[in-house]
C-alpha positions, 0 to 999 in steps of 0.5 A: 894142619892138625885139629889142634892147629886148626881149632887154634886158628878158627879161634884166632881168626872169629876173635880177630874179626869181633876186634876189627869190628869195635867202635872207636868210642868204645875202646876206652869204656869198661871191659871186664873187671878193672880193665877198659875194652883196650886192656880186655883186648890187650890180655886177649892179645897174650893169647897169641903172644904166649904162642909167639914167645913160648914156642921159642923157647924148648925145655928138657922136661915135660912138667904139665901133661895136658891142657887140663892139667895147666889149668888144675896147676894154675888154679891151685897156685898164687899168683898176684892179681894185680900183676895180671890186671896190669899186664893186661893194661901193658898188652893194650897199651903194646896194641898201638894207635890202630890195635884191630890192626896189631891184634890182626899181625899177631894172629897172623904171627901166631897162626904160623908159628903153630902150623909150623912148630912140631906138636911133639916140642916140649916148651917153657909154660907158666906152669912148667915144661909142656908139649905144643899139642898140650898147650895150644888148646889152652890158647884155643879156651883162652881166646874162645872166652875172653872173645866172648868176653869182648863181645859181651863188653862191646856189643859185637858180634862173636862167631865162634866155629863149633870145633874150638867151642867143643874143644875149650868145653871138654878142657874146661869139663876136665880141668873140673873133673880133676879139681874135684868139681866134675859132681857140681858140673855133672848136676848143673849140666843135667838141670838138677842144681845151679853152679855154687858161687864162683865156681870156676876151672881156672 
């Protein structure tokens, strides 16, 4: 298994366990924005979803070349909010009656479709044709937040391992540095200024 896979899984595997663990009361209560707990897990879900469904489907042409790129390409270009709040709310839906253990099938889905899809396959992304070994950490940074996300909405322990975390933060630190943002995060890292309002990579 690749350290690309593998991080991709540690992720998968400490989110599906923080999920197993939440109350049954508090799956109705608030999550993140406008989205209960369910939602928040539902989006969550997408995470692993996108492995599923976008590893099926090969394109010709490689668009996006990194996962840092996704995220520069996706941050620059228009989306509708509200489809995305509401595609989160269809995901939690889609979860079922038991959703700990529907999110637990799909890890395990997804999970094997990475180990067993070839890293060099060019696939269809949001942002355009990107290959396996591209994508899957942008899946890896997805999980890695909104897991913690959950934790801080439930109460519930998150353990992330340290690979997936020092993956997702060399993305993010990149996805930045390529927006123009790398000076603010540089100052913020050393202690010499605080993060302006809303700073974000994604």
């Amino acid at each position: 298994m690749s350290m690309i896979v593998s991080s991709f899984a540690a992720a998968a595997h400490a989110v599906r366990d923080t999920v197993a663990r939440i109350p049954y009361d508090a799956w109705e209560g608030p999550g993140l924005g406008e989205w209960t707990v369910r939602d928040l897990v539902g989006h969550t879900s997408r995470s692993l979803i996108t492995v599923i469904d976008y590893f099926a489907r090969p394109v010709d042409e490689e668009v996006v070349p990194s996962a840092a790129a996704y995220f520069t390409a996706i941050s620059g270009g228009s989306f509708d909010s509200g489809a995305v709040t509401e595609r989160g709310r269809q995901a939690g839906r889609d979860l079922g009656d038991h959703p700990p253990s529907r999110f637990h099938a799909l890890v395990d889905q997804a999970v094997r479709v990475a180990e067993e899809t070839d890293p060099d396959l060019v696939v269809h992304t949001l942002a355009g044709g990107m290959r396996v070994a591209a994508f899957l950490p942008t899946r890896t940074f997805e999980l890695c937040v909104h897991g913690l996300d959950i934790a801080a909405a439930t109460g519930v322990r998150l353990d992330l391992p340290s690979a997936p975390v020092e993956e997702s933060a060399a993305v993010a630190a990149l996805s930045a540095a390529q927006r123009g943002l790398g000076p603010d995060l540089l100052l913020a890292m050393t202690g010499r200024r605080s993060l302006p309002p809303g700073f974000s990579v994604v």
